[in-house]
C-alpha positions in Angstrom: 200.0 71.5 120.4 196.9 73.7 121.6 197.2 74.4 125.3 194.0 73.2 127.6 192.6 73.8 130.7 191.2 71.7 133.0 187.5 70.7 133.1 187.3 72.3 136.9 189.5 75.2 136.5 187.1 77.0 133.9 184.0 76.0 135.5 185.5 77.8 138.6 185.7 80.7 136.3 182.1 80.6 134.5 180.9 80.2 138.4 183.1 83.6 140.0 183.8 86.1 137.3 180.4 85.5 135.3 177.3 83.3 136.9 177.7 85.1 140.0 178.4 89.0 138.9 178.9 89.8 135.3 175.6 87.7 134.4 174.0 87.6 137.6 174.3 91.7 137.3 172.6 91.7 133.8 175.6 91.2 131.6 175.8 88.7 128.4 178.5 86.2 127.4 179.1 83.3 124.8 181.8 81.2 125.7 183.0 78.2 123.3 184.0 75.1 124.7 186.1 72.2 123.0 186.3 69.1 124.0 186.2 65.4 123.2 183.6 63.5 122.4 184.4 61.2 125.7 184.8 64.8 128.1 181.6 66.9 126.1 178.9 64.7 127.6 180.1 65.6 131.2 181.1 69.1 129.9 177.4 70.0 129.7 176.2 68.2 132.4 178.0 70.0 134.9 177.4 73.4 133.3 173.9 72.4 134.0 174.7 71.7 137.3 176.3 74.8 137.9 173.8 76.9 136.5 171.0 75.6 137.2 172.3 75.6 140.8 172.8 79.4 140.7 169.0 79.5 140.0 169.6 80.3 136.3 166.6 79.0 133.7 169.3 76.4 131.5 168.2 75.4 128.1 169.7 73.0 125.8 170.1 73.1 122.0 171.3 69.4 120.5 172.9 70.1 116.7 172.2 66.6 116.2 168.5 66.9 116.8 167.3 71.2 115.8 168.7 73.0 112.8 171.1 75.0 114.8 171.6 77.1 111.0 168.7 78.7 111.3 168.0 81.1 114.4 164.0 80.3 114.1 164.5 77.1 115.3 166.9 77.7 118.0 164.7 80.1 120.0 161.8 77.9 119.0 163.7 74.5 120.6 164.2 77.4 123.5 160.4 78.1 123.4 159.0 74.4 123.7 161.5 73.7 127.2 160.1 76.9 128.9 156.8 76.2 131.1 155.1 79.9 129.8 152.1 79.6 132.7 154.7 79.3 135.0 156.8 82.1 134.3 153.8 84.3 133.8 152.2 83.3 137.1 155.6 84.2 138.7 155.9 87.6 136.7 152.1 88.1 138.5 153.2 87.3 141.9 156.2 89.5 141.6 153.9 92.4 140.6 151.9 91.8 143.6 154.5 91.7 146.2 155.4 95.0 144.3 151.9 96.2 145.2 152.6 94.8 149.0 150.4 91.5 148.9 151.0 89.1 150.7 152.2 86.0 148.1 154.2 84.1 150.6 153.5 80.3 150.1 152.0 80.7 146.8 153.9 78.4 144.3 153.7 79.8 140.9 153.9 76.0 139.4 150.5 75.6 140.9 146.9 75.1 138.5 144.6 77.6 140.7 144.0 81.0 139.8 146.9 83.1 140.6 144.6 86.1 141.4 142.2 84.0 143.2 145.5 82.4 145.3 146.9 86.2 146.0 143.3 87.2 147.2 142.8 84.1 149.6 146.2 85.2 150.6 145.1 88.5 151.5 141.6 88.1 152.7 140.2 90.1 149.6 138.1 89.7 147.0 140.0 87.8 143.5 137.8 90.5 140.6 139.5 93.6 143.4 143.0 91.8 143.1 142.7 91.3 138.7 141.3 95.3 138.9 144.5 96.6 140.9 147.3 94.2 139.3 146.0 94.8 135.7 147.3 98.4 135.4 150.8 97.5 136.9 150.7 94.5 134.3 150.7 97.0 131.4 153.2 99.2 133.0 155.7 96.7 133.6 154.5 94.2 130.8 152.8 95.9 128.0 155.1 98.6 128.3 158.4 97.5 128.7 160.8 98.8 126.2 163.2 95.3 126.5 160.8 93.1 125.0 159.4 93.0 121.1 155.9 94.4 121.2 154.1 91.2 120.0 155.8 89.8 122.7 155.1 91.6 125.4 151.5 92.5 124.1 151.2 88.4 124.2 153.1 88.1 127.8 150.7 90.8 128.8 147.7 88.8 128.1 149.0 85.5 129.4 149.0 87.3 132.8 145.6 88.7 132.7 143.9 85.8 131.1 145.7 82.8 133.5 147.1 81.3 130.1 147.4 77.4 130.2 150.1 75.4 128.3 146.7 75.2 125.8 146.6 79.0 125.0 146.7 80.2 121.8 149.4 82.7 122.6 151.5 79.9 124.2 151.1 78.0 120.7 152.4 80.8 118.5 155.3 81.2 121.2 156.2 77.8 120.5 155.3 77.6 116.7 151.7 77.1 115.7 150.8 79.3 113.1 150.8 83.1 112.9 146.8 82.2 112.1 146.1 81.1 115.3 146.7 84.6 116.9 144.8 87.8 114.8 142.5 87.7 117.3 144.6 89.1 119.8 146.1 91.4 117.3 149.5 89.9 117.0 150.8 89.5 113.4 154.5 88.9 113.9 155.6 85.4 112.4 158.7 83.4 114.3 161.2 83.5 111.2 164.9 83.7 110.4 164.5 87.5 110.6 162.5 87.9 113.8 164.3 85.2 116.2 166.9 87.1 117.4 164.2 89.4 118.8 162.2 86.7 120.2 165.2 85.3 121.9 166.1 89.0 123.3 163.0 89.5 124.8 162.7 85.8 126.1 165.9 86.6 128.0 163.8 89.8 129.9 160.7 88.0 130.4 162.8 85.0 132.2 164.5 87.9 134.5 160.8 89.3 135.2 159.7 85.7 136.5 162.6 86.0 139.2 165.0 83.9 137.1 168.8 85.3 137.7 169.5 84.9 134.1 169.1 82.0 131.3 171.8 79.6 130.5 171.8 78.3 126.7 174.0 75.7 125.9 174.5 74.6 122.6 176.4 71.8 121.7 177.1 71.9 117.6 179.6 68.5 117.7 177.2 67.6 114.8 178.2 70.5 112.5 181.4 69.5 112.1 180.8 66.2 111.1 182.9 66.4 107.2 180.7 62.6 105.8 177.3 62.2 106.3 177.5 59.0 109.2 173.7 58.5 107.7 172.5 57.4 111.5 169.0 59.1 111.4 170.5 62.4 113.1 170.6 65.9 111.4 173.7 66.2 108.7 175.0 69.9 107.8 176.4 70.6 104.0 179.3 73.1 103.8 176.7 75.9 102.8 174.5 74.8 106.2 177.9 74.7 108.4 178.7 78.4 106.4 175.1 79.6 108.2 175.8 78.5 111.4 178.6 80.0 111.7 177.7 83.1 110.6 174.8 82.9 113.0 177.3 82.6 115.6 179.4 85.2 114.6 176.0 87.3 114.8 175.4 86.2 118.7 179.3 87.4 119.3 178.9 90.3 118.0 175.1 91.0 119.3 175.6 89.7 122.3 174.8 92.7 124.8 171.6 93.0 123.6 170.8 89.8 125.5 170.0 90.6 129.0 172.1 88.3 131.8 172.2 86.0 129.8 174.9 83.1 129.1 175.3 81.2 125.7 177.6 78.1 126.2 178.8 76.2 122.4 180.4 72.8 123.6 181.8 71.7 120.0 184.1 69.3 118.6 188.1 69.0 118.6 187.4 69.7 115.1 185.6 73.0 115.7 189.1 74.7 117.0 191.5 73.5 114.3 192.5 76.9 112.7 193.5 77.3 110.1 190.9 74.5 108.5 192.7 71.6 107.6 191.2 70.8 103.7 187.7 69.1 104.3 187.0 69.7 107.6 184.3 71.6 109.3 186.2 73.9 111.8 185.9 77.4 112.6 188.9 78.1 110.3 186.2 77.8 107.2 184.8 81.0 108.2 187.0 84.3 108.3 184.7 86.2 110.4 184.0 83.7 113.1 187.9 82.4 113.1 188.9 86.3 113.6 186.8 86.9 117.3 187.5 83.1 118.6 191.6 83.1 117.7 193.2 84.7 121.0 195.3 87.9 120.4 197.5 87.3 123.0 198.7 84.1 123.8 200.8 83.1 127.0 203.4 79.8 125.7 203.0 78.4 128.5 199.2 79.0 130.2 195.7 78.9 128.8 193.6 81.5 129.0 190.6 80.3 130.9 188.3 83.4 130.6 188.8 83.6 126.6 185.8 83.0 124.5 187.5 79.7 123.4 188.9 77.4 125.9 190.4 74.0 124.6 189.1 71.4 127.6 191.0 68.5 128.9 189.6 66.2 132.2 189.1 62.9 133.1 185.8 61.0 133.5 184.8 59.9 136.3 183.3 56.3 136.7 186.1 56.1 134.2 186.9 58.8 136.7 188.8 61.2 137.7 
């Protein structure tokens, strides 16, 4: 029988040796986590906690709701839970204190003008404040090597124009056609190729806007799903389970390209049966994904609770603990 660890132990773990130094410092993890369908639920909710706690931006992929095979709509399911204004005002003010103004007391979740706040701030003029920040803006936005051009040349002009959730640029962030967006010379379309770039530089713009890291949990329960329950939810064929989990083999072996950043599966029992029982959706039915989860070393006795796969066990509470 598969050894576990206790619901409590690993979090420990994810909160020590990663949240608090290895992400915190700018490192990048994906950690797999199965459990049952009674434990998952609570699973997620108190990575949530956790993270969310440690001032990390958390976002949360549902298999059962976005087509977790295909990349594109994974960051874009990312894109439409971030608050873009928000994180570009905060990119601003950080720039500013940079350029020693005063920004104390200036919530970046607030409508007013960010330049106009920083110069009441001040006691300065809000055109003086755009002239001195816009420079510094294309040095650390424009510029920045970390981020997809597009992308930065489109987080660039979110900070000079005061972008509102209504911006053109915010729509092609978060899907609207490439159409929408010549104008600003942007011709880059959000596709199977490209989302793995947009997610990348996602990752360093939420670092920029003071974030200590982003937190993506995933939970692909659905994929493994072997009969189509027919309840209204998203169903995955054998070749659409075969994608995902080559797209997960991809983050694995990508995965220090994303800056400080965490990517949490919570799956299925049936995920970590290995080899693949005949019919069944676990990570046995692909080779190259079964190769970097299965353990090299295994203690008889002990779970490993910093391996990439950790096999969960708990009680509920309120059923509790």
């Amino acid at each position: 029988m598969p050894k576990t660890t206790q619901l409590d132990d690993w979090l420990d773990v994810l909160d020590k040796e990663y949240l608090g130094d290895y992400i915190l410092s700018g490192g990048s993890s994906i950690k797999f986590a199965v459990a049952s369908d009674e434990l998952r639920p609570q699973v997620i909710e108190k990575v949530e906690a956790l993270c969310s706690g440690a001032k990390f931006l958390v976002l949360k992929v549902d298999a059962a709701q976005v087509r977790v095979h295909m990349p594109q709509e994974i960051y874009l399911s990312m894109a439409m839970q971030i608050e873009w204004p928000r994180l570009t005002r905060a990119v601003v003010l950080n720039i500013a204190e940079e350029r020693r103004y005063r920004v104390d007391g200036i919530d970046p979740a607030d409508d007013e003008s960010i330049f106009e706040a920083i110069a009441e701030r001040n006691g300065v003029d809000s055109r003086s404040v755009h002239q001195d920040l816009r420079p510094a803006i294309q040095d650390r936005v424009y510029r920045n090597p970390g981020m997809m051009r597009d992308f930065r040349a489109a987080m660039a002009k979110l900070c000079s124009d005061e972008g509102g959730p209504d911006h053109p640029l915010v729509g092609w962030l978060t899907g609207a056609r490439i159409g929408t967006v010549r104008d600003y010379l942007i011709y880059t379309r959000i596709d199977r190729t490209t989302a793995r770039h947009f997610i990348e530089s996602t990752a360093k713009w939420v670092r920029l806007a003071g974030y200590s890291g982003t937190v993506l949990l995933v939970d692909n329960s659905r994929v493994t799903l072997a009969r189509n329950p027919k309840d209204g939810l998203r169903y995955y064929t054998r070749g659409m389970v075969v994608d995902h989990f080559q797209m997960l083999r991809e983050f694995i072996d990508d995965i220090d390209r994303i800056e400080a950043t965490m990517i949490v599966v919570t799956t299925s029992e049936q995920f970590g049966e290995s080899p693949a029982p005949r019919g069944t959706r676990s990570m046995g039915l692909y080779d190259a994904l079964n190769h970097r989860l299965l353990e090299d070393v295994r203690d008889k006795r002990l779970a490993n609770p910093v391996a990439s796969l950790v096999r969960l066990n708990g009680s509920l509470r309120n059923g509790a603990e």
